[in-house]
N, C-alpha and C positions, 0 to 999 in steps of 0.2 A: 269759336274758331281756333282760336289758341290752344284752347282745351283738347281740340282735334288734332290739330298739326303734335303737339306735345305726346298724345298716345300713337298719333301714326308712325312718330319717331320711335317710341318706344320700340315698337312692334316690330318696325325696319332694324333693327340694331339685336333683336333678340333672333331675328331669324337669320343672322348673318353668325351666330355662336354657332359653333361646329361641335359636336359632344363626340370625342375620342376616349374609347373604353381603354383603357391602361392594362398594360403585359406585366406579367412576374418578373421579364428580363429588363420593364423601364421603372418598377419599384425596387427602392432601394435594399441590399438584403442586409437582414437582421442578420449579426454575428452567430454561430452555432455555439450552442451548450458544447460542456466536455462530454458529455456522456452522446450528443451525436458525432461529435468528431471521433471519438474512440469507437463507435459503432462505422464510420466512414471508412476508417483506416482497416477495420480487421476485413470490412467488405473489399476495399483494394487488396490486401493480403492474398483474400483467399482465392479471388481470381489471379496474382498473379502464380501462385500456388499452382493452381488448376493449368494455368498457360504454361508453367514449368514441366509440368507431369504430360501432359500431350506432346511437348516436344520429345519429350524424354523417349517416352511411346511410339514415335514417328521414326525416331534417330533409332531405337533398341530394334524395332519391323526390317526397316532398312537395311542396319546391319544384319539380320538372322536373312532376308533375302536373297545379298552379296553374299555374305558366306555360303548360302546353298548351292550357289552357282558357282563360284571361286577357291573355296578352300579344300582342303585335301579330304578324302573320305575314302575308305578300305574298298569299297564298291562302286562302280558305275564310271570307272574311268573316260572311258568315253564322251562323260555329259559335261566337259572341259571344250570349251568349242577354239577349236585353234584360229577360225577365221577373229577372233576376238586380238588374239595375238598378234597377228599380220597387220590386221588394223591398225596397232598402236605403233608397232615397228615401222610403220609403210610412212605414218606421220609424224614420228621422232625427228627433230632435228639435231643434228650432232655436229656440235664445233668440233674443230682442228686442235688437236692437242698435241700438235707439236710443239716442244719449246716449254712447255707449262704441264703442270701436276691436275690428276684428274678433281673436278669438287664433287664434294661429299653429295650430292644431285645426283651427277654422275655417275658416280657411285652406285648410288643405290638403286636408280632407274639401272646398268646394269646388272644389277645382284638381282632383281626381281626382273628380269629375263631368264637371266640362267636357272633359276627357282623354279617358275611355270614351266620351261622350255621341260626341263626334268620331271614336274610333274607330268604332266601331256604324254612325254614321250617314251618315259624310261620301261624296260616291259619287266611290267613286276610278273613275282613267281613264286612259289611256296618256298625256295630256298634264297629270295633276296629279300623280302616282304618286310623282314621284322631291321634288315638295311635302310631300305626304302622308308619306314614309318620314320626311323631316328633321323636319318633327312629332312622330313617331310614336319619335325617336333621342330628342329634345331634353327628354324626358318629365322622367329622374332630374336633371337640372341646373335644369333650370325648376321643378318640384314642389320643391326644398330652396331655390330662392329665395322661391318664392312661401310656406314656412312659417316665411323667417328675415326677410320682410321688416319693416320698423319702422313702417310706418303704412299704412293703406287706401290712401292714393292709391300709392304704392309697388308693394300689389300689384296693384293696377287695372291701371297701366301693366303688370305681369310677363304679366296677362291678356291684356294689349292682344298685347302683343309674341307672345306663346305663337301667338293668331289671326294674327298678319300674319304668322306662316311657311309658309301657306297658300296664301299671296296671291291671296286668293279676294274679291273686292268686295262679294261677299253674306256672308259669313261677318265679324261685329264686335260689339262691344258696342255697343249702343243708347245714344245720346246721349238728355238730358232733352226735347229737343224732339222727337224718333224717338218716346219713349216716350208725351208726353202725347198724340201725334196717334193714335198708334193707341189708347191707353186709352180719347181722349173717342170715337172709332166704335167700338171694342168694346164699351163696357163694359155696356151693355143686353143683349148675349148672352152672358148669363147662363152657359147650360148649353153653351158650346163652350168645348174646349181651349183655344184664343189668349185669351180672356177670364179665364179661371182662372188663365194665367199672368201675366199683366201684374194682374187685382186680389189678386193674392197682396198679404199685409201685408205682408211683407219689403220685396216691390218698392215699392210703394206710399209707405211711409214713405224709401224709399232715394230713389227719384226726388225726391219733395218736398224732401230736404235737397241732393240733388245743385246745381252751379251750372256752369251751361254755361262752357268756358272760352273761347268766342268769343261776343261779346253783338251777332248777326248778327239784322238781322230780315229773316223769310222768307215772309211772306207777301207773298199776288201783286202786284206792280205791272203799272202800265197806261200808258205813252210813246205819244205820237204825233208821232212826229217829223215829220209832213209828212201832212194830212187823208187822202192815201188811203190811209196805213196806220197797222195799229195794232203794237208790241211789247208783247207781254204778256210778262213776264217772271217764274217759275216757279222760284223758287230752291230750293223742297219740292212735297211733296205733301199737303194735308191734307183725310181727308176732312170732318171736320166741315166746310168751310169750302167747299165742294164748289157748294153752290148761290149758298151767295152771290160765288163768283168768276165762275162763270157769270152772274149777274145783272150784276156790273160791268160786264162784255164787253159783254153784250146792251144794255146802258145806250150804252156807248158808240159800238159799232156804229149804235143808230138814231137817233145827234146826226151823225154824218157819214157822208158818202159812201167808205164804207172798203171797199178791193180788195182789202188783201192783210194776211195776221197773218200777222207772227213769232212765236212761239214762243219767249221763250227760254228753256235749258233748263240752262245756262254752272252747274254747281258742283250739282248736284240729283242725291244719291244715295240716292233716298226709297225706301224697301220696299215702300209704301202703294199695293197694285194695287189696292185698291175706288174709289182716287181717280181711278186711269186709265182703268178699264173703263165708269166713269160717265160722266168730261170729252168724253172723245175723240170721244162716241155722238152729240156737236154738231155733230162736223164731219168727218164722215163722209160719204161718196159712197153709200156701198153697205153695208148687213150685211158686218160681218165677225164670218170664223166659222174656228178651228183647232183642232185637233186630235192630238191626240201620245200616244205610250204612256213610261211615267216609268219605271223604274227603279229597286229604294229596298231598304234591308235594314235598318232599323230603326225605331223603335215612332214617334221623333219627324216623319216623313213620312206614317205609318199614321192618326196624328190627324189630321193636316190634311183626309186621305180623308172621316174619319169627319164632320169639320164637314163638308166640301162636299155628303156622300150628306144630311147631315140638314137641311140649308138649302133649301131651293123657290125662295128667293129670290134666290140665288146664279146668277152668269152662269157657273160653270164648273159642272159636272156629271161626275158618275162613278160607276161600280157597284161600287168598291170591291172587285172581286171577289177581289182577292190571287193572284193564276194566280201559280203557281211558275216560277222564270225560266232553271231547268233545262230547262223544256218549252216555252220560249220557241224558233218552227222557224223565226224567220228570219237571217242572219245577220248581224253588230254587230261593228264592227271598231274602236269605239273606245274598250272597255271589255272585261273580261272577266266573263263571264257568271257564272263561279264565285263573283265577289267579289259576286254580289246576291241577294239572298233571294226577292222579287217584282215583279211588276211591274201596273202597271195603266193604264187607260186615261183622258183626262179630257178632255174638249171644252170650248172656251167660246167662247159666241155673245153679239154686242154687235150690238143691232138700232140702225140711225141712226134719228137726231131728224133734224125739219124744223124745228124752229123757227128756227133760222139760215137765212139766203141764203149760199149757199156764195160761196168768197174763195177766193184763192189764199193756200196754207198754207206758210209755211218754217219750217223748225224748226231752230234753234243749241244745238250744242252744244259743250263745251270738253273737255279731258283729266281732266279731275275731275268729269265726266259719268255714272252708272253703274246699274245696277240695272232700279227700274221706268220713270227717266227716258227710259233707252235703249229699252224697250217700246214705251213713249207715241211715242216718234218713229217708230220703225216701223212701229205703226199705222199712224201719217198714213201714211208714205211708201207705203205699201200702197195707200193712198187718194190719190196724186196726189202729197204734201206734198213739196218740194224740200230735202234735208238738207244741212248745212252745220254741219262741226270745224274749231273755231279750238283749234289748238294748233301747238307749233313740230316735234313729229315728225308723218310721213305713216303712221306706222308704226299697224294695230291695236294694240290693248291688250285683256285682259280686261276692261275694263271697257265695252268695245264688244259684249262679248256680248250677246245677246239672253235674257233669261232671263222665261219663258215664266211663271214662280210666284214668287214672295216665298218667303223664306227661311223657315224656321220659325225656332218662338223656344225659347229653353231657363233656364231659373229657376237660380241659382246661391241655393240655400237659404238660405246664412245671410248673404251680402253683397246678397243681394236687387239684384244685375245679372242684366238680360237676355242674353244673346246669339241674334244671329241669324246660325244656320246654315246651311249650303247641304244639300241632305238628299238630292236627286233627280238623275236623270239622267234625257235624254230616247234614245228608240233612235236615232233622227234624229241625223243630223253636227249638232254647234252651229252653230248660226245667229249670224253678226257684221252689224252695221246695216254694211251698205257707204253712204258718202256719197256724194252727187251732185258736193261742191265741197269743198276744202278750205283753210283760210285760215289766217293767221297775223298778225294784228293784235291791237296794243294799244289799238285804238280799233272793239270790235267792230262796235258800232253803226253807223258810218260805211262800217264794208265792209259790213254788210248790205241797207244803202240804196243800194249801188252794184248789190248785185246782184238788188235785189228791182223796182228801176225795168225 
């Protein structure tokens, strides 16, 4: 019995053992040789190696990606999508910088506005193109000055300097008096593009603090060197100021027996075509009326469309219709067609007043002549007017172009400067005012009374 109870014990107490089979991670581990720890390490090496080269691979794709779409390339202007643009501007926030200096952010998020803005819109041509590319180089050296510079005016000049690689006469930043002339005529239209840029707050408060650094006065003067004629002299454009210079003239006209205006036009690089297309309609012979199809691949030439189609009151006119410039059939030999997106068509017609007795017209101009002053004399000359460059080369210059439209304008967000840019092309060869005479006097006036008698 004993014998039995003692094995049934046994038995009881063997089947109550549990046999757990033991893990690699519950025995203990044996220290590594050197020669596997050295085989350990080269194997982490060479994957992190491999993790390095894949990124590297993802970051080098990325960037060749971005560049395709983003940076500058001699062909396919068009594949610059401006909606990309609007995008970023639409969601920029921009503190109030009054009171305080622009930061280097700032900065540079401006500069790389006015960069794209110019790539997108500027309308290259076989004779600006090799402008264009030095622009287009000058980007990484220009953009780290413009974010290490030390004060606004610093970067203002880098702005300046960045535009005069261009060497485009319409393409600058707006001066305080550029800026108040076109605000006091816009700023009633309310709901067009040109007005929303200039009453921007940015701008608004930047111009009021701005201070010209030439304290030139520019409005019209009125010489009469000798009863039968008059020199008006035209150093701007301003429309505000529109009737009552014509009221001067007319004032002075019917106190004497006057045969002939000068014009003069000597240092006037005004933007301001509503002051031209209104003045000139005094002393006109005949309705003038032109017509031309533009040229353009970006959104800031597309507004100007949209104010023109929505104005009645406007002397240029257009259907805006955006015709693709791929399907453009006739042929243009001074631009290529690839580099523009649309094109369209714009007329404008300036019907003459009679309330003047017509005179004989001469119009002066100097080497620092440029924009819509050079318009304004063409008119005339269209009209009979006899032209006359006093300057010491015989040589054109681009500033003798004829430029058919004012530049558009473009908002630098947070330094609230304007720029005015050149946006268009016309299909037509450019047009240069050819002179009838040309002079070189430091005493203009006196050669003009030699040759007006």
């Amino acid at each position: 019995m004993r014998k039995n109870k003692k094995r049934s014990d046994r038995l009881r107490r063997k089947s109550e053992i549990r046999i757990v089979k033991s893990s690699k991670k519950d025995r203990p581990r044996r220290p590594l040789t050197r020669k596997q720890r050295l085989r350990k390490k080269k194997i982490i090496r060479r994957r992190r190696i491999l993790l390095l080269i894949l990124l590297i691979l993802i970051f080098s794709l990325g960037s060749l990606i971005y560049k395709r779409f983003t940076s500058y390339k001699s062909p396919g202007y068009p594949s610059f999508r401006d909606e990309v643009l609007e995008g970023l501007t639409e969601n920029i926030f921009v503190a109030n910088t009054d009171g305080r200096s622009l930061t280097s952010a700032e900065k540079i998020a401006d500069f790389d506005k006015l960069y794209e803005s110019i790539i997108r819109n500027y309308p290259v041509s076989k004779d600006n193109k090799d402008y264009f590319d030095r622009f287009a180089k000058a980007h990484d050296s220009l953009r780290k000055r413009a974010g290490n510079s030390k004060t606004d005016q610093e970067y203002f000049d880098i702005i300046s300097e960045s535009l005069s690689i261009l060497e485009d006469p319409k393409t600058f930043i707006l001066d305080k008096d550029t800026y108040n002339n076109l605000f006091g005529y816009h700023k009633n239209s309310k709901d067009t593009n040109i007005a929303k840029v200039l009453g921007n707050d940015q701008a608004v408060d930047r111009y009021k603090r701005m201070i010209n650094k030439e304290n030139i006065n520019k409005d019209m003067i009125i010489d009469s060197p000798k009863a039968s004629t008059l020199i008006v002299r035209l150093p701007d454009f301003n429309s505000k100021n529109v009737d009552s210079d014509l009221d001067l003239i007319a004032d002075k006209l019917q106190k004497g027996s006057v045969e002939s205006i000068v014009f003069d036009l000597s240092n006037n690089t005004s933007i301001d075509s509503a002051y031209v297309n209104e003045f000139v309609t005094y002393f006109l012979d005949k309705d003038y009326e032109e017509k031309d199809i533009f040229f353009y691949r970006g959104n800031l030439f597309e507004e100007k469309l949209s104010d023109m189609k929505a104005n009645d009151q406007s002397p240029y006119t257009t259907g805006k219709v955006k015709n693709l410039a791929i399907k453009y059939n006739k042929e243009v030999s001074k631009f290529d067609l690839d580099d523009y997106t649309y094109y369209d068509q714009i007329e404008l017609k300036l019907k003459k007043k009679d309330d003047f007795k017509k005179r004989k017209i001469f119009v002066l101009t100097n080497e620092n002549t440029a924009n819509q002053a050079i318009r304004f004399a063409s008119i005339l000359k269209d009209n009979g007017a006899y032209t006359i460059k006093n300057a010491l080369s015989s040589d054109n210059t681009p500033k003798d172009r004829i430029d058919y439209l004012s530049p558009d304008l473009l908002l630098l967000d947070h330094a609230g400067l304007i720029l005015a840019i050149n946006t268009e092309i016309r299909a037509s060869e450019d047009k240069i005012l050819e002179y009838d005479q040309r002079i070189n006097s430091e005493n203009p006036d006196k050669a003009m009374m030699e040759i007006v008698k």
